[in-house]
C-alpha positions, 0 to 999 in steps of 0.5 A: 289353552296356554299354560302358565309358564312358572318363573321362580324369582331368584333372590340375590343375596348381597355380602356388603349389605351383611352384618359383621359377626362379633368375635364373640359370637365366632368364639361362641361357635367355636365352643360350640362345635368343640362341644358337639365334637367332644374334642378341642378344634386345632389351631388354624392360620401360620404357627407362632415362631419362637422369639429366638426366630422372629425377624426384625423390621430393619433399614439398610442402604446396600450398594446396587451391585450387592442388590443386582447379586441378590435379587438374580440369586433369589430368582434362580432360587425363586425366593425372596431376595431378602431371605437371600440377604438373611442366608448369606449373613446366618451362614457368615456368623456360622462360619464365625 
């Protein structure tokens, strides 16, 4: 006599064929794990900067040695070349 052998079917759920949730429905879920802990949950994601420190989108035309200067700084530093540029000219108006 064989025994039947017992293949459970797996289904595989597929993320494209999901439904979007509303932001309402997240803030409805918020309040009520906020509700549940009894306590206000903390803010997620990168904090606000101050206005004073937000940076502004700007376009300037360097010479190639002023670019080929940065951009080997930032890399012996290993960051980005602009935030070398945004240094060296803070540290100018200090000096000032």
């Amino acid at each position: 006599m064989k025994k039947a052998k017992s293949k459970a079917k797996i289904k595989i759920f597929l993320f494209k064929n999901a439904r979007k949730i509303t932001k309402a429905e997240v803030m409805s879920a918020h309040r009520a794990i906020e509700k549940k802990l009894k306590k206000k949950r903390p803010l997620r994601g990168r904090p606000l900067k101050p206005k004073a420190e937000k940076y502004k989108p700007t376009s300037i035309r360097l010479h190639p040695q002023v670019v080929s200067f940065v951009k080997k700084e930032a890399k012996k530093r290993k960051i980005g070349y602009q935030s070398v540029i945004n240094e060296i000219l803070l540290d100018e108006i200090d000096r000032k």
